[in-house]
C-alpha positions, 0 to 999 in steps of 0.5 A: 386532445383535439385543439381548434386554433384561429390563425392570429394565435397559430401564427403568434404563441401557438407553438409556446402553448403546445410546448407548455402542455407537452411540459406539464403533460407528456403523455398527453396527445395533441390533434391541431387544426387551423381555422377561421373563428366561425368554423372553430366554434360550430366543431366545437359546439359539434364536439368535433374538438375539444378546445378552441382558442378562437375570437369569443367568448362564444356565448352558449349555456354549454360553453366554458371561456376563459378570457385571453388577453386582447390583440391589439391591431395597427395599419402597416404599409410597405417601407418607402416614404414617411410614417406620415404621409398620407394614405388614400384609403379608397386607392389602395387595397386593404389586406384583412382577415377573411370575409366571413370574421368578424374582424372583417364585418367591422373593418368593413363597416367603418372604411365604409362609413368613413370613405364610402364604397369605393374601398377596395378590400382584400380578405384572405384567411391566411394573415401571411399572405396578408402581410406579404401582400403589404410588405410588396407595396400592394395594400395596406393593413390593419395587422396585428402588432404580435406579427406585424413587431418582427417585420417593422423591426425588420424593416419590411414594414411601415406602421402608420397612423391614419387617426384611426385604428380597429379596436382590438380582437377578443380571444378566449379558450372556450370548450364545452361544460359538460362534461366536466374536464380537468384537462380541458380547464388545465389547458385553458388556464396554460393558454390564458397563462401563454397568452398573457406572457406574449400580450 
C-alpha cells in the first residue's frame, strides 16, 4: 500500500497508525512518503498512491474521505517574559506552513487584514524547522498543539494569546472508489480510529 502522509500527521500519530496496520496486517507491505497537502491529492487523483491522510476531504466524485478529527492550532513564542506580554506581529516573523497550503492562504489573509502588509511570514514545508525557528527567539507561530504540547511542556516554548487564533486544520483519510478496496477502507477506518485516540 502506498500511503501519502501531510507532515502534521507524519510528525504526530504517524508512527501509531503504521504500527496498528502492521498489527492487523502483517503482511501487508507499506510505501510512505511525505508531502505537502496539494501534492498528496494530485497522486492520489494520478493513482500514484493508494491513501492520503492529508488537509480534505478532497471534494472529487472518485474520492472516498473518511473525516479525521480537527487540529487544533496555538500561537507559540520563544520562553523569556509573560504569556502576556504583547506581541508585535508586524515585528516578528511568523513561522507557517509552506506557501503554497491552504493554512498559509488563510493565516496570510487574516495578518493581512489585521495588521496590514508589513507581516513578515516565514513558510516552510517542514514544521520542525518552524518550530526551532521559534524556539531560538526568531518568530513566532501558530503550530499545532499535537507538536507544540511536548516542547511547552519542556519548556522551550511559550503558548500566548493575541486574542486571535486560526481556526482549526481539517483532515481526512481519502482514497480512490473505484475500485472498491476492503484494504483501503480498513485503513481509513484504522486511521480515523488513531486520529481520534491522539486528538
Amino acid at each position: 500500500m502506498r500511503l501519502g502522509v501531510s507532515e502534521t500527521i507524519a510528525q504526530s500519530w504517524r508512527p501509531d497508525c503504521v504500527g496498528a496496520l502492521h498489527k492487523k496486517l502483517p503482511q501487508l507491505k507499506i510505501e510512505i512518503s511525505v508531502d505537502i497537502s496539494i501534492n498528496l491529492r494530485d497522486q492520489l487523483l494520478g493513482r500514484e498512491i493508494d491513501l492520503a491522510i492529508l488537509l480534505g476531504p478532497i471534494s472529487d466524485y472518485t474520492v472516498d474521505n473518511v473525516v479525521l478529527p480537527d487540529v487544533e492550532l496555538a500561537w507559540y513564542r520563544a520562553p523569556g517574559g509573560s504569556a502576556n506580554d504583547p506581541v508585535d506581529f508586524s515585528a516578528i516573523p511568523i513561522a507557517t506552513y509552506a506557501r503554497n497550503t491552504r493554512p498559509y492562504r488563510e493565516l496570510r489573509a487574516e495578518l493581512f487584514e489585521r495588521f496590514g502588509p508589513e507581516v513578515s511570514m516565514f513558510p516552510s514545508s517542514s514544521l520542525s524547522s518552524c518550530f526551532r525557528m521559534v524556539e531560538a527567539g526568531l518568530g513566532v507561530g501558530a503550530l499545532p498543539i499535537s507538536l507544540g504540547a511536548a516542547l511547552e511542556k519542556e519548556g522551550k516554548l511559550i503558548r500566548f494569546d493575541p486574542g486571535w487564533t486560526p481556526k482549526p486544520l481539517s483532515f481526512s483519510a481519502s482514497y480512490l472508489g473505484d475500485p472498491r478496496s476492503h484494504l483501503l477502507e480498513t485503513a481509513a477506518t484504522l486511521a480515523e480510529e488513531i486520529a481520534q485516540a491522539n486528538s
